[in-house]
C-alpha positions as CSV (number, residue, x, y, z in Angstrom):
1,X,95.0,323.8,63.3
2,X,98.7,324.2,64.3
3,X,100.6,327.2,65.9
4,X,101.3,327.5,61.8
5,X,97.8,328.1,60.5
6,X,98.1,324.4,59.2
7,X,95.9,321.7,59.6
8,X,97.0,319.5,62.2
9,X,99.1,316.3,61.2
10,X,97.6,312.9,61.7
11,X,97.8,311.1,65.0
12,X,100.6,308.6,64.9
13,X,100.8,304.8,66.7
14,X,102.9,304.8,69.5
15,X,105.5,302.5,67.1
16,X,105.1,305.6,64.4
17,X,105.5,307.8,67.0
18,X,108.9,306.5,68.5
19,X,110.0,306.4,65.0
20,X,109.2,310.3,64.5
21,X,111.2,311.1,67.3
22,X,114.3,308.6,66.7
23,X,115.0,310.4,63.5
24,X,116.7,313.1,64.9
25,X,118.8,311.3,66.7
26,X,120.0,309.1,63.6
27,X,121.0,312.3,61.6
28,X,122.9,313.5,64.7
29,X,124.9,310.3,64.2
30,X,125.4,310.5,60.8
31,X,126.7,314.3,61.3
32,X,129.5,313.0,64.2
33,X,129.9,310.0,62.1
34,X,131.1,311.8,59.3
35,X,134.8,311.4,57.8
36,X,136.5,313.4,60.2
37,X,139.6,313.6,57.6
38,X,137.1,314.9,54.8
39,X,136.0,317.4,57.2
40,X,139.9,318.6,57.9
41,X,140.7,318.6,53.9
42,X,137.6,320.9,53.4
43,X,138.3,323.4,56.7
44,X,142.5,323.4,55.5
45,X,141.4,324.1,51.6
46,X,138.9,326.8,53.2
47,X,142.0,328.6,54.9
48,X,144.1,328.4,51.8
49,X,141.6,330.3,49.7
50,X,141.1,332.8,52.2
51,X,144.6,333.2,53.0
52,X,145.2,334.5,49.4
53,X,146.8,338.1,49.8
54,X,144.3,338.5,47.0
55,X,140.9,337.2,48.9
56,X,142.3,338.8,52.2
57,X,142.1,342.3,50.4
58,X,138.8,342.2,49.9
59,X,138.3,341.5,53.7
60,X,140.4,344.0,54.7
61,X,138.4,346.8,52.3
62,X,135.0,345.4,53.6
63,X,135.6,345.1,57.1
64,X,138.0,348.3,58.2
65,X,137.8,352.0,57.1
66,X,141.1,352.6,57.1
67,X,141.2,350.9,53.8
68,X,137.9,351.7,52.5
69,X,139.9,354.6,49.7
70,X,142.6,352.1,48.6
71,X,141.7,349.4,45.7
72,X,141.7,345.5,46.3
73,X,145.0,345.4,44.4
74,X,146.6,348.0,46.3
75,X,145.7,346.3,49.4
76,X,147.2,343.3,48.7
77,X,150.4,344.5,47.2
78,X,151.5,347.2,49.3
79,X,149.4,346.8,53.0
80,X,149.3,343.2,53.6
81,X,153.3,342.1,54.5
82,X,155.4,338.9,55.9
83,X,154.1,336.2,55.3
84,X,150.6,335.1,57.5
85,X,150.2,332.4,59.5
86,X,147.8,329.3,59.2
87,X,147.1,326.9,62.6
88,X,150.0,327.6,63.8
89,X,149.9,330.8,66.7
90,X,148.0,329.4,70.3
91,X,145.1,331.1,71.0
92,X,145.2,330.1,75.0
93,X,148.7,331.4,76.7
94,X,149.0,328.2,78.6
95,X,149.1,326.0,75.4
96,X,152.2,326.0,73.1
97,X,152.2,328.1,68.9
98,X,153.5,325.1,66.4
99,X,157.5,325.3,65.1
100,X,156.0,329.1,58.1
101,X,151.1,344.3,35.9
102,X,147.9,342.7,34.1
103,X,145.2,344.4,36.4
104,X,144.7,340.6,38.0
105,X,145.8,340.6,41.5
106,X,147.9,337.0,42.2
107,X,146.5,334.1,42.9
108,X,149.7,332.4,44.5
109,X,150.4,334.9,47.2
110,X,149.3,332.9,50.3
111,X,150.4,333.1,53.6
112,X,152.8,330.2,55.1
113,X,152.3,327.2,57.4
114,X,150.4,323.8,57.1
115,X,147.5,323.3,59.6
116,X,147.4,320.1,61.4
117,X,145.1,318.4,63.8
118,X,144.6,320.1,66.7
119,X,145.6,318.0,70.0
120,X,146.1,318.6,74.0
121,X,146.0,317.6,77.6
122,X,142.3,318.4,78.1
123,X,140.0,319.6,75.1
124,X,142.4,320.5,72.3
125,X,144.8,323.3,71.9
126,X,142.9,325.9,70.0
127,X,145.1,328.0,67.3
128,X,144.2,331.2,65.5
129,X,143.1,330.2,61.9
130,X,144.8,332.9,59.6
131,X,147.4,335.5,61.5
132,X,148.7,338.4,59.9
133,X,150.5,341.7,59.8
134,X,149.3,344.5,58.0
135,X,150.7,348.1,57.5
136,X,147.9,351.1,57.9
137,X,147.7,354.0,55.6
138,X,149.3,356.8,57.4
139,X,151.7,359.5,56.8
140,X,152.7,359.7,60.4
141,X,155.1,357.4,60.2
142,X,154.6,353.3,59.6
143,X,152.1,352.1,61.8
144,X,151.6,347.7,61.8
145,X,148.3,346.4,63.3
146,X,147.9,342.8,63.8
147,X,144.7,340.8,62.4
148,X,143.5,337.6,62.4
149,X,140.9,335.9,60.5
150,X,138.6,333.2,61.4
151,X,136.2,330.8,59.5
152,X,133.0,329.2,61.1
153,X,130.6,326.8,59.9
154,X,128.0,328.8,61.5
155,X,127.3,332.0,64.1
156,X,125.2,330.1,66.3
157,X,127.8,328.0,68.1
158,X,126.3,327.7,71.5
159,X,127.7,331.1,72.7
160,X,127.9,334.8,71.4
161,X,130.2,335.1,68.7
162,X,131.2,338.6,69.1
163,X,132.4,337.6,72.5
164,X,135.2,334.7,71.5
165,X,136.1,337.3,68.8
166,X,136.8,339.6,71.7
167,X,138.9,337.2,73.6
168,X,140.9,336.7,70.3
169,X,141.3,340.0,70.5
170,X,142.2,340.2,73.6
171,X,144.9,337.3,73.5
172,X,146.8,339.3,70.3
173,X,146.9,342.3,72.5
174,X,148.5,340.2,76.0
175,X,150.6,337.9,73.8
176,X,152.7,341.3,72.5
177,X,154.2,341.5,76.0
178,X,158.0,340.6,75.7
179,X,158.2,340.6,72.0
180,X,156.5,344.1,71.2
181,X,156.8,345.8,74.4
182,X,158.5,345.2,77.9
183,X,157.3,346.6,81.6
184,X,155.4,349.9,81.1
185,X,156.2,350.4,77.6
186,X,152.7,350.5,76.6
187,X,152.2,352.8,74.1
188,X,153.9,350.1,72.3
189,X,151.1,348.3,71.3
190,X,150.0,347.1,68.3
191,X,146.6,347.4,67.1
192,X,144.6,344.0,66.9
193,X,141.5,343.0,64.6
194,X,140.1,339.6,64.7
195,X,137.4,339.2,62.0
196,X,135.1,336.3,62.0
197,X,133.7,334.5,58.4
198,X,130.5,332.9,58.8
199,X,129.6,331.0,56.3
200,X,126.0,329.5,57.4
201,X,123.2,331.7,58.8
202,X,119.7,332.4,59.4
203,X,118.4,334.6,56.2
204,X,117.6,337.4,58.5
205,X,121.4,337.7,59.3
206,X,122.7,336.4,56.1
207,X,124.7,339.4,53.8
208,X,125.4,341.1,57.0
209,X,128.6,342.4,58.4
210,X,128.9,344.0,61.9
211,X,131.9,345.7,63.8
212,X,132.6,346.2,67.2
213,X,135.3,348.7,68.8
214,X,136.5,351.1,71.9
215,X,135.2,354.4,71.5
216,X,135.7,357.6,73.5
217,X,132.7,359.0,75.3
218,X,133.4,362.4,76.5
219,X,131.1,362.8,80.5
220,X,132.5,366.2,81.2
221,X,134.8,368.6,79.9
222,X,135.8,369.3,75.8
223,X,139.3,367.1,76.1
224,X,139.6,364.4,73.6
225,X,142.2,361.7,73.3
226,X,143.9,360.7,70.3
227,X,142.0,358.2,68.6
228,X,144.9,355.6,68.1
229,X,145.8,355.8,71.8
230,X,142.5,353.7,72.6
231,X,141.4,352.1,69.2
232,X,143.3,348.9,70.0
233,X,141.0,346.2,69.4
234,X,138.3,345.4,66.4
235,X,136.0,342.5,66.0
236,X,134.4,342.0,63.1
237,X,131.8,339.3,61.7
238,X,131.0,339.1,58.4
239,X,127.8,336.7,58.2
240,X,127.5,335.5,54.8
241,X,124.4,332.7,54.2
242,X,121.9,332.0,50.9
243,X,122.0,335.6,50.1
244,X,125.8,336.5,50.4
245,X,126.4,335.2,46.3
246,X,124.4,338.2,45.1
247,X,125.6,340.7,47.6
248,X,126.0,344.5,47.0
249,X,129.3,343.7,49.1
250,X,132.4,342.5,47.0
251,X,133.8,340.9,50.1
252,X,130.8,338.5,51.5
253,X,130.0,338.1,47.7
254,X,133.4,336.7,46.8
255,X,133.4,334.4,49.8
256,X,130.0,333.2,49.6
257,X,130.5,331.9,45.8
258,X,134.0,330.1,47.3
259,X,131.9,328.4,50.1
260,X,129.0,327.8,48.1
261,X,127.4,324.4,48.0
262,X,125.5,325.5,44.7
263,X,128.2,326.4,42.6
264,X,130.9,324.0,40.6
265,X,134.3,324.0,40.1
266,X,134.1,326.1,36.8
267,X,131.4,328.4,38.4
268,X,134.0,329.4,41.4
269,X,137.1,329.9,38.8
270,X,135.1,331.9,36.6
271,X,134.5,333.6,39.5
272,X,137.9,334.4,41.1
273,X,139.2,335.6,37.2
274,X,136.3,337.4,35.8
275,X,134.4,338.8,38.6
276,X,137.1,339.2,41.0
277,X,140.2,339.8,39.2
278,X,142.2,337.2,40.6
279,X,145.0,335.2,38.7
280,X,144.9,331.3,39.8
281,X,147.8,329.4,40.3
282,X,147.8,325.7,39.8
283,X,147.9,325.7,44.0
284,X,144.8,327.9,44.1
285,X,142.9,325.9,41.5
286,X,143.7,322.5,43.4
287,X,142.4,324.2,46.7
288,X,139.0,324.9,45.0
289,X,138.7,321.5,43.3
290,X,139.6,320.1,46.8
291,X,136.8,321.8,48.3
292,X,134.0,321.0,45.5
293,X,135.0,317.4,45.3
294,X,134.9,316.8,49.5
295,X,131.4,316.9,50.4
296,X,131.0,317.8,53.9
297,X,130.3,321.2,53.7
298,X,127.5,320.2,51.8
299,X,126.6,316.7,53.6
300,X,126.5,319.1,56.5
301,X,124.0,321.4,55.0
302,X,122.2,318.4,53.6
303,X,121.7,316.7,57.0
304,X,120.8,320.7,58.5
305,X,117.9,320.8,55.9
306,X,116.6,317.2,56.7
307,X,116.8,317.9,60.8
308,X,114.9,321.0,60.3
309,X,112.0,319.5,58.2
310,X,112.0,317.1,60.9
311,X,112.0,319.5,64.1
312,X,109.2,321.1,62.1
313,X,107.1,317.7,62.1
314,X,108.4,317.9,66.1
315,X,106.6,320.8,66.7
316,X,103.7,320.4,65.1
317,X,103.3,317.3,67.5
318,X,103.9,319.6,71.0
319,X,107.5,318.8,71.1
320,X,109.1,321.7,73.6
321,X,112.0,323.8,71.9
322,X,114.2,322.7,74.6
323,X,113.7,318.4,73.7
324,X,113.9,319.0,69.7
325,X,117.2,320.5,70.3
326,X,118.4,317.9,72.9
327,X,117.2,315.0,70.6
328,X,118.8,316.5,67.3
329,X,121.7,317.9,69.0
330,X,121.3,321.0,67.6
331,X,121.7,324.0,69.7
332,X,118.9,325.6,70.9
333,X,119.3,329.1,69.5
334,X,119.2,327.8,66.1
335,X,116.1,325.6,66.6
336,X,114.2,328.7,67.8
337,X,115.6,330.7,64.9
338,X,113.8,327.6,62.7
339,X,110.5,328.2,63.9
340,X,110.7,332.4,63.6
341,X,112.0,331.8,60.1
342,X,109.0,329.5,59.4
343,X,105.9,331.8,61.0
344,X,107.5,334.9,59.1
345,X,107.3,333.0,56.0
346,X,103.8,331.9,56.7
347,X,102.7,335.6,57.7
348,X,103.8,336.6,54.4
């Protein structure tokens, strides 16, 4: 019996054996192999959907309170302004920004600019997906906050996810020296969110979404600041996986049926203009053909399912955690999550 209650597997040949392992390794080709300009066309027709005023409104509803009272459509017509950036602002300081009444909510709103392949010195100059300027509901006076969206394959990268989405953050907030405010004028500063679309994830995470922000914590005395004197930063990650299509939550819901692997092309428009209330244009509709016709997303999924089955047969054989993810080139985090997934399902 196995660490799974299972009978154990037959004993291989040493030839079957180096077979077993090689597999891995093959797929792990096959994933870096894959057309790279496939991949692009599917991330830039990702960032045109979710740069929709429309689709951003959602977000915005979902993922801050200060919206939580207004509708969708109120979002996106009166708190959503300019015209949003795609690829082109620098994340990194030291690497240079590129030199763009039916009830239905419009479909060919979208923020400006054309992403193109990103290229430096040393690893690649890293730009903020989707940046934006959005007005907060306030009778005080107008008050802008600055936000910028993100989309990732998946929230096991190698490192904590919150963290990057704090140093995004971070950079929105340091970058508005010179332009917003000069020398000590820091009250001056603008409000940044940086909100983080995952669209693959563990089960236990998937239809999830999770904030992080300053608060005050009062050690002595009854004095209390004004809230919008510290609430300067926001990450949020909304983590959206198998269960995010029949989510209680409009926002992970709505994005999980766009990035969906299960769903056609008449599935997803349906979708936008039934469920969602959202008129598409003849650009919106060619973004979400693009993205059902290129297959990566779900060659990449694909590939995911066939190196897990595989790091299962792995295990079984007394393969460490630490050499299944070295030989699928998988990370680590993600290999262990596997094998949790797995014994829950068996316990049950």
């Amino acid at each position: 019996m196995n660490l799974y209650g299972q009978q154990k597997a037959p004993e291989f040949s040493g030839e079957e054996q180096h077979a077993a392992v090689s597999v891995p390794s093959e797929i792990a080709q096959n994933l870096k192999v894959a057309d790279e300009n496939a991949t692009f066309k599917y991330d830039e027709s990702a960032r045109n959907i979710v740069a929709q005023k429309s689709v951003l409104a959602y977000i915005l509803k979902s993922a801050l309170d200060e919206y939580a009272a207004y509708t969708v459509q109120e979002i996106a017509e009166k708190f959503i302004e300019g015209e949003p950036e795609l690829r082109k602002i620098a994340v990194h300081q030291d690497h240079p920004d590129r030199q763009s009444d039916s009830g239905m909510m419009s479909g060919d709103d979208r923020i400006e600019g054309k992403p193109t392949a990103d290229k430096s010195q040393r690893d690649g100059t890293v730009y903020f997906d989707i940046r934006f300027t959005a007005v907060l509901p306030s009778d005080g006076g107008r008050i802008e906050i600055l936000i910028n969206c993100e989309i990732q394959n998946r929230d096991t990268p190698g490192y904590p996810l919150p963290k990057r989405g704090i140093y995004y953050a971070a950079r929105m907030i340091s970058s508005q020296r010179g332009t917003v405010f000069r020398d000590q004028e820091y009250g001056k500063i603008k409000k940044c969110v940086s909100i983080w679309l995952c669209e693959d994830t563990s089960d236990a995470r998937s239809d999830t979404i999770n904030r992080y922000s300053f608060t005050e914590e009062c050690l002595r005395g009854d004095f209390r600041e004004k809230k919008k004197n510290y609430d300067l930063m926001t990450v949020v990650v909304l983590r959206l996986g198998r269960r995010g299509e029949e989510s209680e939550d409009n926002a992970i819901r709505l994005l999980s049926k766009m990035f969906s692997a299960n769903l056609n092309y008449e599935d997803k428009l349906d979708a936008l203009q039934n469920e969602f209330k959202i008129s598409v244009s003849r650009e919106m509709d060619e973004e979400v053909q693009s993205m059902c016709n290129l297959s990566e997303g779900v060659l990449n999924k694909g590939e995911m399912k066939k190196a897990k089955a595989i790091a299962y047969r792995l295990r079984e054989k007394g393969m460490p955690c630490e050499e299944i993810a070295e030989v699928s080139e998988v990370d680590l985090d993600t290999v262990r999550e596997w094998f949790a997934e797995r014994e829950e399902m068996l316990v049950r």
